[in-house]
C-alpha positions in Angstrom: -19.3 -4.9 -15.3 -17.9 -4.0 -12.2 -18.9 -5.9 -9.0 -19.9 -5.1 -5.6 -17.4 -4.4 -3.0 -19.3 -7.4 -1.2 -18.0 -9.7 -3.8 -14.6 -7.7 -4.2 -14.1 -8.5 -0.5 -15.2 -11.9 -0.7 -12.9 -13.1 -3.4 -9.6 -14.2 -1.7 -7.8 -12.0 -4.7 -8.1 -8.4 -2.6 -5.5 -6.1 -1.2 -7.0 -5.7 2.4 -4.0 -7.5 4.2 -2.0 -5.0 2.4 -3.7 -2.2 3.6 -3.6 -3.4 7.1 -0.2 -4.0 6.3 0.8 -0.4 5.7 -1.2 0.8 8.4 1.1 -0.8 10.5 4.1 0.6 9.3 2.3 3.7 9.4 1.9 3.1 13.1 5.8 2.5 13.5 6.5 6.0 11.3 4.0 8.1 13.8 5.7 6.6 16.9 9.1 7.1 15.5 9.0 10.7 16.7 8.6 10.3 20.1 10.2 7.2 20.5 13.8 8.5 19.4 12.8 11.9 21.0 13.6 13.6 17.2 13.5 17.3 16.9 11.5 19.3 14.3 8.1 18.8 12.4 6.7 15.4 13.0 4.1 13.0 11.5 2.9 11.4 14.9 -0.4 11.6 13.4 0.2 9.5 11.1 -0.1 6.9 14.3 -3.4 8.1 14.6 -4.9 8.0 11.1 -3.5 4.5 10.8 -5.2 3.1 14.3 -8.2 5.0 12.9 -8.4 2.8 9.7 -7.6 -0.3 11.2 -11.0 0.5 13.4 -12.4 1.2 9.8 -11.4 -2.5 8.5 -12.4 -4.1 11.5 -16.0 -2.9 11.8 -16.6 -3.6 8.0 -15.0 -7.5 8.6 -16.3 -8.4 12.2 -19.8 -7.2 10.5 -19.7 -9.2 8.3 -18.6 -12.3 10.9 -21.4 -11.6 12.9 -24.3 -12.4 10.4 -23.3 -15.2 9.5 -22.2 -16.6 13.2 -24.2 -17.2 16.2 -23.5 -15.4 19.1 -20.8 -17.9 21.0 -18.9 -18.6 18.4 -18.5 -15.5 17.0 -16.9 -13.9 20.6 -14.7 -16.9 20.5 -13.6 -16.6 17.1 -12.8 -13.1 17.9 -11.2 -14.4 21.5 -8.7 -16.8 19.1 -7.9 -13.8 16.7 -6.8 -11.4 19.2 -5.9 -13.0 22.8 -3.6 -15.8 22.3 -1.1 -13.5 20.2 -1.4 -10.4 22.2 -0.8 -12.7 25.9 2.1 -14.1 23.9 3.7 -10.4 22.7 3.7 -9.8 26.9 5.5 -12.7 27.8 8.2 -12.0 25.4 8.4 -8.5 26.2 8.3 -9.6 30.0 10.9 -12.6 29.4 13.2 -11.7 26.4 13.1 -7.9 25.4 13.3 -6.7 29.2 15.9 -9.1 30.4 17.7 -7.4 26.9 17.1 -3.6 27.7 18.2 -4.0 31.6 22.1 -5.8 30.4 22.1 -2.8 27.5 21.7 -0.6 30.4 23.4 -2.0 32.9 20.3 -2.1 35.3 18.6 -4.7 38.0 15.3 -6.2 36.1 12.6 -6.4 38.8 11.3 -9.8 38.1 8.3 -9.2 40.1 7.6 -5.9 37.8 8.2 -8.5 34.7 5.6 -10.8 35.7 3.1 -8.0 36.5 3.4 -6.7 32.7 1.8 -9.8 32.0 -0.5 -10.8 34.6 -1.8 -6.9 35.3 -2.2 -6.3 31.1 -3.6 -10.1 30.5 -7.3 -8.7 30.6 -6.7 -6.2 27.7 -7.1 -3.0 29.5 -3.1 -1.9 30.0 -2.2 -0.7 33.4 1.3 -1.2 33.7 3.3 0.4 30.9 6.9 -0.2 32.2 8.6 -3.1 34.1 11.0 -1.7 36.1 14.6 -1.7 36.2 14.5 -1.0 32.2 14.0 1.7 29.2 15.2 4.3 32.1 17.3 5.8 29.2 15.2 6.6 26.5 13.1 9.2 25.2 9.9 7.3 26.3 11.0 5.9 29.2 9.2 3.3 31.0 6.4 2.3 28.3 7.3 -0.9 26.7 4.3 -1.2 24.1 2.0 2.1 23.9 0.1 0.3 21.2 -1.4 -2.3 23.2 -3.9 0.0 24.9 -6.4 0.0 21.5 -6.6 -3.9 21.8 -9.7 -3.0 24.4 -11.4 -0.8 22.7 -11.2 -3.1 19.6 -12.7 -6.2 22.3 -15.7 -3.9 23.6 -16.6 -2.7 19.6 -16.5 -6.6 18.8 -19.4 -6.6 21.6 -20.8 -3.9 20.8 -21.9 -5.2 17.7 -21.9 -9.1 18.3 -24.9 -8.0 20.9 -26.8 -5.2 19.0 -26.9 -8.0 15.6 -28.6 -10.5 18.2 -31.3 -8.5 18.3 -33.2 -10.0 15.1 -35.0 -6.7 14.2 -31.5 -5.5 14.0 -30.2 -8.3 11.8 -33.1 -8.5 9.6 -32.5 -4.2 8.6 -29.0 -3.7 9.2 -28.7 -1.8 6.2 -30.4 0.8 8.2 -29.3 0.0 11.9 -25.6 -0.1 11.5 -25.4 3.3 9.6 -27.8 4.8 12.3 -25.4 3.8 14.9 -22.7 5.5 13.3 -24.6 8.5 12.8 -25.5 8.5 16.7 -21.9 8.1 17.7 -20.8 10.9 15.0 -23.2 13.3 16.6 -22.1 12.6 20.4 -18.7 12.7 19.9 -18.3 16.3 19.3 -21.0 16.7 21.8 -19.0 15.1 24.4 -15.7 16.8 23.7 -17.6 20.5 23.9 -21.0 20.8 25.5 -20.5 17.9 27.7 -16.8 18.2 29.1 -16.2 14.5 29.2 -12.7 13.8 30.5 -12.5 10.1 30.7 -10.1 9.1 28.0 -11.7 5.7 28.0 -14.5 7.2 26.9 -13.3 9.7 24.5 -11.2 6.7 23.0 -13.6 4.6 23.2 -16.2 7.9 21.2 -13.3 7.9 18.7 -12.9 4.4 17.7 -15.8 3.3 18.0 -16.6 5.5 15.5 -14.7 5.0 12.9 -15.4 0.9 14.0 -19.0 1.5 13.2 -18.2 3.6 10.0 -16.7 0.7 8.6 -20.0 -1.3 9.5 -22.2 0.7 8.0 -20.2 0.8 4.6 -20.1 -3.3 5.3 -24.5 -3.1 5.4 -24.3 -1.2 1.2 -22.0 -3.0 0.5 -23.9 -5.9 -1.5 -25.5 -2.5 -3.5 -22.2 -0.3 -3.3 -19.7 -0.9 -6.6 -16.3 1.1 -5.9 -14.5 2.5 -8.8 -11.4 4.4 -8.8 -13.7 7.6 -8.8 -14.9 7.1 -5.4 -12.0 6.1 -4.0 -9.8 8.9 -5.1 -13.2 10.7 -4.1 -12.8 10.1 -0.9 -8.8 10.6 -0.6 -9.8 14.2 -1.6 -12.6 14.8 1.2 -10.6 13.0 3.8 -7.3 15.4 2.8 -9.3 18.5 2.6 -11.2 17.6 6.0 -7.4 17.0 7.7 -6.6 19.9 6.4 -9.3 21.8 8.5 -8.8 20.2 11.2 -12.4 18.6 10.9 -11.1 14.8 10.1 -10.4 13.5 13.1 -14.4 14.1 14.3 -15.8 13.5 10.8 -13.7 11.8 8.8 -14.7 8.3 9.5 -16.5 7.8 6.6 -14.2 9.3 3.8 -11.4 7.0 5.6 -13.9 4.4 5.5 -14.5 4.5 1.4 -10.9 4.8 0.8 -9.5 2.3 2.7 -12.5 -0.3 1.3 -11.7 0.9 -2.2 -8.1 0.0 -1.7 -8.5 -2.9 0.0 -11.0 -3.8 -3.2 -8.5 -4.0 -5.8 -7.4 -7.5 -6.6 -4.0 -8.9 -5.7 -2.1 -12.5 -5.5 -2.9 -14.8 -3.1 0.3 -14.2 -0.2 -1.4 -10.9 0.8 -4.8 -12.8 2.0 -3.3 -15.5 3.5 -0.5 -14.1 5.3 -1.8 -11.6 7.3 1.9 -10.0 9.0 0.1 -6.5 10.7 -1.5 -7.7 13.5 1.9 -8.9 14.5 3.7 -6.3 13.0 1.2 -4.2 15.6 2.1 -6.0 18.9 5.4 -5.8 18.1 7.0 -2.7 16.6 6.8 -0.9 19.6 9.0 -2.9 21.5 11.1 -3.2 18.6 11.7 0.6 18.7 12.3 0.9 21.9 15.4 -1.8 22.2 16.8 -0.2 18.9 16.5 3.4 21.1 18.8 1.4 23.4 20.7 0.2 20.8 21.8 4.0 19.6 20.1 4.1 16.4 18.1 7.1 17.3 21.1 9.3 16.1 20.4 7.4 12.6 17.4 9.7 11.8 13.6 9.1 11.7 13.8 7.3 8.1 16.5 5.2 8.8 15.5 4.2 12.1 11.9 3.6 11.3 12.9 1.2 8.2 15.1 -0.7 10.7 11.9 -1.3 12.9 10.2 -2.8 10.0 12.9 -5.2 8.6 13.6 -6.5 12.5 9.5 -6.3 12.9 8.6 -8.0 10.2 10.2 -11.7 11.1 8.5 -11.3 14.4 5.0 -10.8 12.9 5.6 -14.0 10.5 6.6 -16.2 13.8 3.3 -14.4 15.3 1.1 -15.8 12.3 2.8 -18.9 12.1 3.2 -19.9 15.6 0.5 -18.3 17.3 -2.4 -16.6 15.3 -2.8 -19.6 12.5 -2.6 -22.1 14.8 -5.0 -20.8 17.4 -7.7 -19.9 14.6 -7.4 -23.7 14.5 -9.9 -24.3 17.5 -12.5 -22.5 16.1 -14.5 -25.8 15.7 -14.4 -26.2 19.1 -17.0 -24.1 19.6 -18.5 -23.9 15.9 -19.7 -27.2 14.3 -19.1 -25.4 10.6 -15.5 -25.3 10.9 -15.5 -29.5 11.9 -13.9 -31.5 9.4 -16.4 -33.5 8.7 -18.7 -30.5 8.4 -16.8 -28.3 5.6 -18.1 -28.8 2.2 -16.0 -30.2 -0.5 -17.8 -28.1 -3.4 -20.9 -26.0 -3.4 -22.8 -25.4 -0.7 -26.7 -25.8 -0.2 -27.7 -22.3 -1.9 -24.9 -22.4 -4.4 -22.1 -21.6 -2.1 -18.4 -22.3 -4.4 -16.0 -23.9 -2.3 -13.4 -20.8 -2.0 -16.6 -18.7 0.0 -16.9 -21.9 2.3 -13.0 -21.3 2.8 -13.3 -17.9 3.4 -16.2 -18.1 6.0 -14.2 -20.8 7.4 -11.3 -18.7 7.8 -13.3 -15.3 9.1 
């Protein structure tokens, strides 16, 4: 008998990290176009799609984080998963990758420019692109990581809904709460891209991913009900390809996207895929990765060629992320949240029947 995509999810045997994993590598294919500056059809929205889903994933997992965390330790848990790796990714742009780009060109690195990538971008909200003195001879020039700029958006949606499930009305029906927010945001978005004329991209961003952040809540609220079969995921692939092709998906394809990245996700797989999770590095990364291999010459290689470069070279860099800096930081969640205490964790079953792998996996959230 098939089980609920609650239970799918919660089993450590699940393909999600591999779905996050090829969103990534989706990300690096959209950029590739305008990061080599290649002529001729291009699949830049691929980019998009991909940044879209990972919103998707997020809101169904941070969701899920929430109910069963009070308020403080769930922002910190959420501070540990994202900060620490992303500061990191600047100071190695700032101190390695720039130092690198200015000798391939044959340019003065502005120190002062280096340290202000870091210290300008260290709140999340990226205001300087470039450092300068480098990537003055490239397609893109002066924007060493144009993915970074999501990382914000992904912060206020992890308020967003860390403050609206302290409400206990809200906690007690989310079922009902989380898929009326989504509906509220599907509604204004269009709203405020026609009626309303609103030109702030932060907020038209913020509209877009927010959406597709809540979307994945509100599939996280059924999904204790919800029992994904192959139908509903190829289903969805079907809506989601015929709303692209009208041009409707990027305003309402949240939910297809939603069921179809879920039902992957859903299928069971070996172990390596839930504990290694390589795209969030892969993420922070890539970009600069391209954009020293520009310098490099391998433009002239072609899109495919080039892109599966950026992956091989990526991938080691996303591993030292996770092994040096996102693991080990996930680490001092018990500072902050007396579950994940040593002396606290329990051995075998918990008080309502709770196996020892779902202790590990809330321990791990």
């Amino acid at each position: 008998m098939a089980t609920t995509l609650r239970e799918r999810l919660g089993d450590r045997h699940n393909r999600l990290n591999a779905v996050r994993l090829v969103l990534a590598s989706a990300v690096i294919l959209g950029h590739a176009w305008p990061l080599t500056g290649a002529d001729g059809p291009s699949l830049e929205v691929l980019s998009d799609v991909a940044v879209n889903g990972f919103f998707v994933l997020s809101g169904y997992l941070i969701a899920e984080s929430r109910v069963r965390t009070s308020l403080v330790p769930y922002l910190w848990r959420r501070f540990l998963r994202i900060y620490p790796a992303f500061l990191v990714s600047l100071l190695v742009v700032s101190a390695l990758f720039a130092p690198l780009a200015a000798a391939l060109e044959g340019t003065s690195l502005d120190l002062a420019s280096a340290a202000g990538f870091v210290l300008n971008n260290g709140d999340l909200r990226i205001s300087q692109w470039g450092i300068d003195g480098t990537l003055t001879r490239v397609p893109a020039p002066d924007s060493w990581n144009g993915s970074l700029w999501t990382l914000f958006h992904e912060a206020l949606a992890y308020v967003l809904i860390g403050l609206v499930l302290s409400l206990a009305v809200a906690a007690r029906h989310a079922r009902w709460v989380l898929p009326a927010l989504f509906l509220v945001v599907l509604v204004l978005r269009p709203l405020a891209e026609g009626p309303l004329d609103v030109t702030s991209h932060l907020w038209l961003n913020g509209a877009r991913l927010v959406g597709y952040f809540l979307a994945g809540a509100a599939v996280w609220a059924w999904a204790g009900t919800w029992r994904p079969t192959w139908v509903h995921t190829a289903g969805a692939a079907v809506v989601y390809a015929v709303l692209t092709d009208l041009g409707w998906a990027d305003l309402y394809g949240q939910l297809p996207l939603a069921v179809l990245l879920l039902g992957l996700g859903a299928a069971p797989s070996g172990n390596w895929t839930t504990r290694t999770d390589l795209s969030y590095g892969v993420y922070i990364y890539a970009y600069p990765v391209q954009q020293l291999l520009v310098l490099l010459g391998t433009a002239s290689w072609g899109v495919a060629a080039n892109s599966l470069l950026v992956v091989l070279l990526t991938l080691p860099l996303a591993l030292l992320s996770w092994t040096l800096v996102e693991r080990p930081a996930l680490k001092a969640k018990a500072w902050l949240d007396p579950r994940d205490r040593p002396d606290r964790r329990v051995p075998s079953t918990g008080a309502e029947g709770t196996s020892a792998p779902a202790v590990e996996r809330r321990r791990r959230a």
